[in-house]
C-alpha positions in Angstrom: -24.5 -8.5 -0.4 -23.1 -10.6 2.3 -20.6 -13.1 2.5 -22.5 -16.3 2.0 -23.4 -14.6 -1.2 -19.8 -13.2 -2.0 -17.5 -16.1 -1.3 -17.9 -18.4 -4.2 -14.6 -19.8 -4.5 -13.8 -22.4 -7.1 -14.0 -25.5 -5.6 -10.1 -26.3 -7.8 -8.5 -23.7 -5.7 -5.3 -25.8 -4.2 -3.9 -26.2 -7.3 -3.1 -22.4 -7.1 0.1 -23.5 -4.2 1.7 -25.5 -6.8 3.5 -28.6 -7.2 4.6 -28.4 -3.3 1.5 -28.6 -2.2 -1.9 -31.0 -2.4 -5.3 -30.2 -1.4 -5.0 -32.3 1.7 -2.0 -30.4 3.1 -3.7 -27.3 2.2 -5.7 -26.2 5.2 -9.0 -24.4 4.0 -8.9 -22.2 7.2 -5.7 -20.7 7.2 -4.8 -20.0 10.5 -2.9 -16.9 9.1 -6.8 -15.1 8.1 -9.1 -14.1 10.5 -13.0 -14.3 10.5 -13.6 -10.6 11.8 -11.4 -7.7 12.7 -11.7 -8.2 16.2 -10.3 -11.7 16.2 -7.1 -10.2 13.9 -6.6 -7.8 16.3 -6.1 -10.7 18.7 -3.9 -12.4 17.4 -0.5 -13.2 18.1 2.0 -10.4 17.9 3.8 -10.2 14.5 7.6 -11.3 14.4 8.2 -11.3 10.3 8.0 -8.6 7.8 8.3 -8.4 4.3 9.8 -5.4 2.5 10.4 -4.5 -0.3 14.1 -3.4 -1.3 14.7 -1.2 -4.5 18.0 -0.5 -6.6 16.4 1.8 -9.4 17.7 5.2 -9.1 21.1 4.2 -7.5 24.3 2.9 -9.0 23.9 -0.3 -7.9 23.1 -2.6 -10.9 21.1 -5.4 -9.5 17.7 -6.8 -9.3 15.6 -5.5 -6.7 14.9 -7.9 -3.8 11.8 -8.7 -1.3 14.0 -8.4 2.9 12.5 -10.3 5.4 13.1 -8.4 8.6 12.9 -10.1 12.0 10.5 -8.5 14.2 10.8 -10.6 17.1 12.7 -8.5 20.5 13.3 -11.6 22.1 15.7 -12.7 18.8 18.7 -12.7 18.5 18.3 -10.8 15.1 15.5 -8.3 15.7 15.8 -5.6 13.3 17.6 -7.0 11.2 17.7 -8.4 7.4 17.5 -12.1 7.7 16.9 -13.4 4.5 16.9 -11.4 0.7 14.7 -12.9 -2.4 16.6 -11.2 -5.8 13.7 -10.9 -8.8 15.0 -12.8 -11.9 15.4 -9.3 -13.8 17.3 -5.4 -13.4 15.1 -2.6 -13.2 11.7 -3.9 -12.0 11.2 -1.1 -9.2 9.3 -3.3 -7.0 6.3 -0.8 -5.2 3.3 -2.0 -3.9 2.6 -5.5 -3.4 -0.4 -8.0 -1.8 -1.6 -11.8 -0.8 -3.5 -13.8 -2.9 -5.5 -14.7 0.1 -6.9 -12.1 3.1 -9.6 -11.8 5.4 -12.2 -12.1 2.4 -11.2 -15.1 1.9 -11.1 -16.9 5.6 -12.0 -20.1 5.3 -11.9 -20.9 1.8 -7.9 -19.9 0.5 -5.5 -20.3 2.4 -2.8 -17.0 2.8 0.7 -17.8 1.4 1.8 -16.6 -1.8 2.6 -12.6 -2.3 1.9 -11.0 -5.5 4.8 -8.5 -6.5 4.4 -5.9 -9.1 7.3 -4.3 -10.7 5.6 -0.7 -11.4 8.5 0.2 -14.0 9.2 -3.2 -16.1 5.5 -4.1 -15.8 6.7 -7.6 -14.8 4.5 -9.4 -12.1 6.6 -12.3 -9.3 4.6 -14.2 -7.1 6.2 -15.5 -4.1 5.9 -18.8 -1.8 5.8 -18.2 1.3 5.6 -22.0 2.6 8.1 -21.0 4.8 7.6 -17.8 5.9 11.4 -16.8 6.9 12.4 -18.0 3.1 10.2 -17.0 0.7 11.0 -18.5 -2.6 10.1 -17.5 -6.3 7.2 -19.5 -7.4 6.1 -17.6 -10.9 6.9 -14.7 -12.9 3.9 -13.0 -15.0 5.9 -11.2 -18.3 4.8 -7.7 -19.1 3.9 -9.4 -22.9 1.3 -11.5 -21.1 -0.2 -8.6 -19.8 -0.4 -6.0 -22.5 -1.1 -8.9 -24.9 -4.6 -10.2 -22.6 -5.7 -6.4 -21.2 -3.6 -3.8 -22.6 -2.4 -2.8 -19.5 0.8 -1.2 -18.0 1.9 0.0 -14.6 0.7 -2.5 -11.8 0.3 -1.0 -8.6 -2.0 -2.0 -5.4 -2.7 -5.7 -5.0 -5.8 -6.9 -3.6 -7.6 -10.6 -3.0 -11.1 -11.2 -3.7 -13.2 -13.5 -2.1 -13.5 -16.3 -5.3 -9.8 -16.9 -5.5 -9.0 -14.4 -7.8 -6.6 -11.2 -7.6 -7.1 -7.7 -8.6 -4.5 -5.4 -9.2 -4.9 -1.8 -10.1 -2.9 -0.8 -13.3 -1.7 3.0 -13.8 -1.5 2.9 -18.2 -2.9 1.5 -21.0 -0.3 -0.5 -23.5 1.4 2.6 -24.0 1.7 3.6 -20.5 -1.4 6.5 -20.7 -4.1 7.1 -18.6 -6.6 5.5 -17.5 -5.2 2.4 -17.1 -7.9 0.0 -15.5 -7.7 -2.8 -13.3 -6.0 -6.6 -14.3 -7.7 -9.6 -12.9 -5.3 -13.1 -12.2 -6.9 -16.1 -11.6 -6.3 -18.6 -8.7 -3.2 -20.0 -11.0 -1.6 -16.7 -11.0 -2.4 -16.7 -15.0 -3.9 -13.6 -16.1 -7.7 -13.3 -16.9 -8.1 -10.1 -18.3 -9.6 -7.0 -17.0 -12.0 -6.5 -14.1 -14.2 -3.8 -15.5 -17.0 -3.7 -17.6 -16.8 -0.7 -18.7 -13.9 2.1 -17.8 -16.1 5.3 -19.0 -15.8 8.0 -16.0 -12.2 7.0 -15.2 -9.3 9.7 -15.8 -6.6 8.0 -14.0 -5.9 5.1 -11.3 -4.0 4.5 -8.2 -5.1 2.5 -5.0 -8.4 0.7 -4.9 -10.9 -0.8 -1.9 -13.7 -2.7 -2.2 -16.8 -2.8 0.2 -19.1 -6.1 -1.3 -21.9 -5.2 1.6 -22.5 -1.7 0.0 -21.7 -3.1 -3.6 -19.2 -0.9 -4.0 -15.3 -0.3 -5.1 -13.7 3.1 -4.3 -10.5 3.8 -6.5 -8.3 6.8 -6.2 -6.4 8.9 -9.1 -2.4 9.2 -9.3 -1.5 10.0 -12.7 -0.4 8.2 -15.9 3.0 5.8 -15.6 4.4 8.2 -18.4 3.8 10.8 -16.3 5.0 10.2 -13.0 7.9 7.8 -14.2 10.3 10.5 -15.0 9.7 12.3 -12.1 7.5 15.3 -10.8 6.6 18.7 -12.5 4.6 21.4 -11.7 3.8 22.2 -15.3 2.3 18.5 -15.0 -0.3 19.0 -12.5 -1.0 22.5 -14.0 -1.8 20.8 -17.6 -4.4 18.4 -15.7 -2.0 15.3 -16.0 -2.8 14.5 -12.2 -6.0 13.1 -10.5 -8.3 15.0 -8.2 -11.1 12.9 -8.2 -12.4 9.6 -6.1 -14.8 6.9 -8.1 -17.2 4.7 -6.5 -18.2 1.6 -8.6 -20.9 -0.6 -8.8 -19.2 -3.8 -8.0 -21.7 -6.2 -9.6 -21.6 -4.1 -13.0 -17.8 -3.5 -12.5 -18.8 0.6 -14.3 -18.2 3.7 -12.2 -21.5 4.4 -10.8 -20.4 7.8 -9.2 -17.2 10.0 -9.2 -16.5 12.9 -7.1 -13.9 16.2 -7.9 -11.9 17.0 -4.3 -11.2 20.1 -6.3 -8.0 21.9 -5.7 -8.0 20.6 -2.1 -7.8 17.2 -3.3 -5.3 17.4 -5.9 -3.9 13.5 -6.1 -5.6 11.5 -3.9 -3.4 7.9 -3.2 -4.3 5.5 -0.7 -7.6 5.2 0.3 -8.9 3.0 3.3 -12.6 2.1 4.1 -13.5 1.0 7.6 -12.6 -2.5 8.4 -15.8 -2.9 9.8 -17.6 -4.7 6.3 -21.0 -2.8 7.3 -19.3 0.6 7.4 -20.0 3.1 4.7 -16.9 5.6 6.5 -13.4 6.2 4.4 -10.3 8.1 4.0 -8.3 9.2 1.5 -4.9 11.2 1.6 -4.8 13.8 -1.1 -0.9 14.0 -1.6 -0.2 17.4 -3.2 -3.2 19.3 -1.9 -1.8 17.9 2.0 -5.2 17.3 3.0 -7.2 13.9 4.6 -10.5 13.5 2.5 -13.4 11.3 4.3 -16.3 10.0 2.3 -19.8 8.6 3.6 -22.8 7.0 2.1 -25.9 9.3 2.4 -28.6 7.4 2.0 -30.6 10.1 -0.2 -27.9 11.5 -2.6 -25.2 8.7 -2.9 -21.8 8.7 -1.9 -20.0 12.4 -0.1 -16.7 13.4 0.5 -15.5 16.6 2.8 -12.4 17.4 4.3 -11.1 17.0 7.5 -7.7 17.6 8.0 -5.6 20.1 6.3 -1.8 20.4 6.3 -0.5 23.9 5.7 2.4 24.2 3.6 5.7 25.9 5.0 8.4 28.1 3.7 11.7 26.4 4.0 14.5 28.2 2.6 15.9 27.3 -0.7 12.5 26.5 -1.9 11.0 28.4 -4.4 7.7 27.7 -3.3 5.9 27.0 -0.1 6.3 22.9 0.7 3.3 20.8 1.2 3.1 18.5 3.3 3.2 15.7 1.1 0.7 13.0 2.5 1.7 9.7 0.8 0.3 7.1 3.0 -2.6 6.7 5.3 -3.1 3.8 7.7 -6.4 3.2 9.6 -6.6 0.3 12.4 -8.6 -2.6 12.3 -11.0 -1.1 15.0 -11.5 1.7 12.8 -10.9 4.0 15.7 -6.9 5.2 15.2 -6.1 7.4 11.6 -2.7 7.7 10.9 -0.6 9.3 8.6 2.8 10.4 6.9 4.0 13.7 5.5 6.8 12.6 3.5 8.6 16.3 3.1 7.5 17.9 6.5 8.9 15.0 7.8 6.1 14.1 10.8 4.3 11.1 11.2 0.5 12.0 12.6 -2.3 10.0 14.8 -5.9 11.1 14.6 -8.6 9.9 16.9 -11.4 9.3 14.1 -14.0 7.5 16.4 -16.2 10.6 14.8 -14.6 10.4 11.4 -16.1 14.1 10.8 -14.4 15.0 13.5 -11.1 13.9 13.9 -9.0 14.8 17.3 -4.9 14.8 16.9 -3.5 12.5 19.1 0.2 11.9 18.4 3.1 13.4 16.4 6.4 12.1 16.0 9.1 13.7 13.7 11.4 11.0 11.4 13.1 13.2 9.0 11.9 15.8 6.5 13.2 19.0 5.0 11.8 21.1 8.1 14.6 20.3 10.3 12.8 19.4 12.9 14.2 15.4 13.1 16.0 14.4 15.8 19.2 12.3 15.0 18.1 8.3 15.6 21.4 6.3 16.7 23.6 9.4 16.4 22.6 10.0 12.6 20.7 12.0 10.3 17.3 10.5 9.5 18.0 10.5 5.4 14.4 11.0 3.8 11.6 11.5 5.4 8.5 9.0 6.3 6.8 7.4 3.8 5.2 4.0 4.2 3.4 3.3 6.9 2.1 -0.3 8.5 0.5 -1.1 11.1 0.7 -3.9 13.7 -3.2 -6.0 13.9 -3.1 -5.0 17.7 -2.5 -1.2 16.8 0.5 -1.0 18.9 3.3 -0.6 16.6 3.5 1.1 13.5 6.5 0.4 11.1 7.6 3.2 8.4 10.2 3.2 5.5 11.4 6.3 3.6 11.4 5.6 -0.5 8.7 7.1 -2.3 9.3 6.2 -5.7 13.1 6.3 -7.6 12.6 9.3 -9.8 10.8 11.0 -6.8 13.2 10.3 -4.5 15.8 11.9 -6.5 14.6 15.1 -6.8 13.5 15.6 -3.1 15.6 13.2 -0.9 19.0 12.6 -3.3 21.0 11.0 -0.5 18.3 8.1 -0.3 20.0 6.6 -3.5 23.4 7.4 -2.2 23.1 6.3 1.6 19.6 3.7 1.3 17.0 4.6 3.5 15.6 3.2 6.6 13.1 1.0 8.8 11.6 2.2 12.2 9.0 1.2 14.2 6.8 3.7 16.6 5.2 2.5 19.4 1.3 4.1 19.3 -1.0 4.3 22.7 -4.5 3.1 22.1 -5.5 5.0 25.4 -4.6 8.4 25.2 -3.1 8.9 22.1 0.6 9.2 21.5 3.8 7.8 19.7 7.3 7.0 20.8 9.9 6.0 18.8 11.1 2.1 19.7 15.0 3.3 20.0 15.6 -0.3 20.0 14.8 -0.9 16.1 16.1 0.3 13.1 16.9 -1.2 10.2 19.9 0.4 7.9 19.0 -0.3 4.3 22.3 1.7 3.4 24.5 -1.1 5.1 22.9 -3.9 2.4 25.2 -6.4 1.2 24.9 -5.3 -2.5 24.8 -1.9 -1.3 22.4 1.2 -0.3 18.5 -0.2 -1.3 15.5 2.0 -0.9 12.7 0.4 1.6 9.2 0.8 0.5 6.1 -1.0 1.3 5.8 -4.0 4.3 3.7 -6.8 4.9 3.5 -9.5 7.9 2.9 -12.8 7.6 -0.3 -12.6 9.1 -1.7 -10.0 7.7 -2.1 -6.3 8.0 -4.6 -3.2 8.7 -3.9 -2.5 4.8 -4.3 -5.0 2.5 -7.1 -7.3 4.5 -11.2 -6.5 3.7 -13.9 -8.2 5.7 -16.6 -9.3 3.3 
């Protein structure tokens, strides 16, 4: 399938930007999309982020917000907050978020509005970005719309497709169990119904990908929003309640054509990235619990594979009753498919992987922010509260940006003082020659010293774009 075939955008698309905006002023290349990889990668250098800011779990009893940060050194407020977007509401937990528009969509939408789950309330905000230092609320989607049109709780990743629409990835049913499924918005941000045909295979649901030249979708397993909302247990994942397992759907029948069991060594798999590269077959996934880094390939006789690559032992830390895993939570590839990186959120390291031979991957860099190992060094005379979590990564591959919130509930059990103290933004400096990361000294960003008071960081976005959230069609 390839793109002439994919992109077959409604021809009534503007009126998706709202009454600010007519079709004329709308440019149909967006100069903030890119036609292939290698033009994104060089592009000008990022100077905005968008993050977003969570009071659930804390004592502070406001609505969580969307930051921008300034990312520019040669400002006079690099690294700092310059400019906070409350939701209408308490309570949303704000999580993963995405654009209406990406790379899939170059020269037909235009980038600009941000689609913001709340993974708790179920409520969905979209966000104008018409002026990308002061984003402004454009819509809210209520969690009755949603259940009331799909059934469907828990949104979660965010992605664009290439006709206007917007898929997002839901973790429950109306009643917040497994599977969930996958909620489709139109290009007027008012909600369709579900993308799939057909759910049968499915157990649970988490992050998704979609790769239109091999007619396929890849979608990982997390666990029901019942389950992982009040926080983690053991006895959970020993009664089955969390995912192990990778499906691969047919995109043009929207069914799970294929499904694959990492077994113990892939016990919850979250974020998975194909290659950039839209002729690519080559993936990864990060199997939280089981600490490992999954890749998957297309054979071209048996279907889609998956084997293991890396694996991160666990380590005895005292005052643990068991030994602690690594805890991979987020997995970042660059755009020329050639750098892997990744987080352990309670060994506290950040890793770089040389994946040119994605069978074979070569560590390149390690960089300790944090953790429960004790291994951290102090950043600006303090303790590192948390350890690293989210992970983004510049469209050059030169810096990568990391906050330390995992999820509220989560957060409490593991890293307490994140609700007490906030947690933090830093950005690492990554060679593309050798291999290697450096902490930028110069840049950190103190959620703890927020006006409202300490907020928990989790995912980031640039204006422009970013090695997560675009697909190449």
């Amino acid at each position: 399938m390839r793109r002439r075939s994919f992109l077959t955008a409604a021809a009534a698309f503007p009126a998706a930007f709202g009454v600010r905006a007519t079709a004329a002023q709308i440019p149909r290349d967006d100069a903030r999309t890119f036609a292939t990889p290698e033009a994104a990668r060089k592009s000008p250098r990022e100077t905005l982020a968008y993050v977003t800011a969570v009071y659930a779990g804390t004592e502070v009893r406001k609505p969580d917000y969307l930051a921008t940060i300034d990312l520019d050194p040669k400002s006079p407020t690099f690294s700092k907050v310059i400019h906070r977007l409350p939701m209408p509401h308490v309570g949303d937990e704000l999580h993963h978020f995405g654009w209406n528009a990406c790379a899939s969509c170059h020269g037909a939408h235009a980038r600009r509005f941000l689609i913001l789950p709340g993974l708790a309330s179920g409520r969905i905000h979209v966000v104008d970005t018409a002026d990308p230092r002061r984003p402004a609320l454009h819509k809210v989607i209520e969690p009755s719309t949603v259940l009331a049109k799909a059934k469907l709780s828990g949104p979660h990743t965010v992605h664009c497709l290439a006709d206007g629409h917007v898929m997002i990835s839901m973790l429950g049913d109306e009643h917040g169990d497994a599977p969930g499924g996958f909620l489709l918005l139109d290009d007027k941000f008012d909600v369709v119904g579900r993308w799939e045909s057909d759910r049968g295979g499915m157990e649970f649901n988490y992050d998704f990908w979609y790769q239109p030249r091999h007619n396929v979708m890849v979608s990982s397993e997390w666990a029901a929003l019942n389950t992982v909302r009040p926080g983690f247990k053991l006895d959970d994942v020993k009664a089955g309640k969390y995912g192990r397992r990778l499906h691969f759907w047919d995109w043009e029948t929207r069914r799970v054509a294929q499904s694959i069991d990492l077994g113990e060594g892939g016990m919850i798999p979250l974020e998975v990235r194909f290659h950039h590269n839209p002729d690519s077959a080559h993936g990864f996934v990060g199997a939280a619990l089981s600490s490992a880094i999954w890749h998957w390939f297309k054979d071209k006789s048996s279907g889609w594979k998956a084997e293991k690559v890396i694996q991160v032992e666990p380590r005895e830390v005292k005052g643990w009753d068991f030994p602690v895993p690594g805890l991979i939570t987020d997995v970042v590839l660059s755009l020329d498919d050639k750098w892997l990186y990744f987080s352990d959120w309670l060994h506290g390291d950040i890793r770089q992987y040389d994946v040119g031979d994605p069978s074979q991957p070569r560590l390149a860099g390690r960089l300790w922010l944090g953790g429960v190992l004790g291994k951290s060094p102090r950043v600006g005379g303090a303790e590192l509260v948390g350890g690293p979590q989210m992970l983004q990564l510049s469209l050059d591959g030169s810096r990568l940006y990391v906050t330390s919130s995992l999820f509220s509930s989560w957060d409490n059990q593991f890293y307490p003082k994140i609700g007490q103290s906030g947690s933090y933004m830093l950005q690492v400096d990554c060679d593309q020659s050798n291999g290697g990361l450096a902490l930028n000294e110069h840049f950190r960003v103190d959620f703890g010293k927020e006006p409202d008071g300490p907020a928990r960081a989790h995912e980031i976005r640039f204006p422009g774009g970013d090695s997560t959230s675009d697909i190449w069609v």
